[in-house]
C-alpha positions in Angstrom: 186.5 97.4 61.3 183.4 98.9 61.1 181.5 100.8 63.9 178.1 100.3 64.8 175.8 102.6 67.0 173.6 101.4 69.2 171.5 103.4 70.9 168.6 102.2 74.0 165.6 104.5 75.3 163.4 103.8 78.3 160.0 105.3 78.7 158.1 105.2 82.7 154.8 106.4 82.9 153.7 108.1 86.1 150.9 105.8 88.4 148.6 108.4 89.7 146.2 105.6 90.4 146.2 108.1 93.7 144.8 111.4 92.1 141.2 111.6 92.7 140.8 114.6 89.9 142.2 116.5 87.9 141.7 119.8 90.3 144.8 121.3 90.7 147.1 119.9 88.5 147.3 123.0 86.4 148.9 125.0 89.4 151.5 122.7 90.9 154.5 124.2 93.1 158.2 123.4 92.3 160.4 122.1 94.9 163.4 120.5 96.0 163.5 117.2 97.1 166.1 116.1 99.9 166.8 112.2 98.5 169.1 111.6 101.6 165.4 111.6 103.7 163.7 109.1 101.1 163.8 105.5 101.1 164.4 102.9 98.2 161.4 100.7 97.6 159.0 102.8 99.8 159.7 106.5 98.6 161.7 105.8 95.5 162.2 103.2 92.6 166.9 102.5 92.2 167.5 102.1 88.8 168.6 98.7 87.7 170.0 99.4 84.4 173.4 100.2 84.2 173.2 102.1 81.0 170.2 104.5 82.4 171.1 104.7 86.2 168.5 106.7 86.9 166.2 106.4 90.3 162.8 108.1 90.5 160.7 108.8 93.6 157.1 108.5 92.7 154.3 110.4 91.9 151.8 110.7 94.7 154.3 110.5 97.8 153.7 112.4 100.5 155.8 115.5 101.1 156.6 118.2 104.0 158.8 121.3 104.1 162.1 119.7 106.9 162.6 123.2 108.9 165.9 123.8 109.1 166.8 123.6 105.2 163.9 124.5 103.4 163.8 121.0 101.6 161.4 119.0 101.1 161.4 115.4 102.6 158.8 112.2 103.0 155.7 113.2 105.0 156.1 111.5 108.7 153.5 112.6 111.2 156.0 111.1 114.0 158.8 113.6 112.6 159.5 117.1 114.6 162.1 118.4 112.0 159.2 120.2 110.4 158.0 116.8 108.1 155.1 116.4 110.7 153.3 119.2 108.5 151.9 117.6 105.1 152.5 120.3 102.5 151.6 118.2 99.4 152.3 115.3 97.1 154.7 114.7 94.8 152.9 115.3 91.3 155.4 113.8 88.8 157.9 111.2 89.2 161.4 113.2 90.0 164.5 111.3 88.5 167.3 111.6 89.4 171.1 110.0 89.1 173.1 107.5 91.4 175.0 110.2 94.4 172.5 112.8 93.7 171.1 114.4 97.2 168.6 117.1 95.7 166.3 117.3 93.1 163.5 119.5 92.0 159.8 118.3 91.7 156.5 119.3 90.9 154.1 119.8 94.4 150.1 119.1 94.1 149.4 121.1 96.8 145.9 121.1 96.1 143.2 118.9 94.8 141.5 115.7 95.7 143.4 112.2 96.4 142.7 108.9 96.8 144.0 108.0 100.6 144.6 104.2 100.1 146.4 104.5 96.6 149.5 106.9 97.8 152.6 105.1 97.3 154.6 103.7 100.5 150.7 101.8 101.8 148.2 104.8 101.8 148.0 107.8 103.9 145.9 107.9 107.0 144.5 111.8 106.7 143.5 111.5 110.8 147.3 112.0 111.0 147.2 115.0 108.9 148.1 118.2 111.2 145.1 120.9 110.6 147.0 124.0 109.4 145.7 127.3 107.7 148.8 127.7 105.5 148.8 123.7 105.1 147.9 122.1 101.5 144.4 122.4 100.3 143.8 118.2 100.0 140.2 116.4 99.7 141.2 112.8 100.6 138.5 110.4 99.6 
């Protein structure tokens, strides 16, 4: 009997169709993500390949700090647990594996982005709660 490895690789690439410049990008902010507040096909891409079961949520969604654990969840100006307070985008798509709750992502917290191009239909920045310690975002 002879053995033969087989090995598989994916490769994604990152729509930032959204990002307006390149401002910004050199100083993004880590955080972590609270998956159980994101939802598939809207927020996040499932993974349909059983050998590489990995989801990603996408670059450019809108994020907010949720209040009471210091995550970071989708951006909903209906919300009151503290994601009512836009605090930046998700810079980099964030993978992560099937039963996974947290994860750590990259933050563009400041910089210039195309409104209509932010995954999940856009972002309306009327919405957008003024703040003085809010993100530093040109929408165009």
């Amino acid at each position: 009997m002879t053995v033969q490895p087989i090995s598989t690789s994916a490769s994604y690439t990152a729509d930032r169709s959204w990002l307006g410049s390149l401002h910004g990008i050199d100083s993004t902010e880590t955080i972590t993500l609270d998956i159980t507040k994101f939802t598939k096909d809207v927020h996040y891409q499932a993974s349909t390949d059983p050998i590489q079961p990995y989801s990603r949520v996408l670059s450019g969604v809108p994020v907010a700090r949720i209040t009471a654990s210091g995550l970071y969840g989708p951006y909903d100006p209906a919300a009151t647990d503290g994601r009512q307070q836009l605090a930046g985008l998700v810079f980099a798509d964030a993978v992560f594996s099937p039963g996974q709750t947290k994860v750590a992502a990259a933050m563009l917290w400041h910089g210039v982005v195309r409104a209509a191009k932010v995954p999940g239909g856009g972002i309306d920045p009327t919405k957008i709660l003024p703040s003085s310690t809010g993100p530093l975002i040109r929408f165009v």
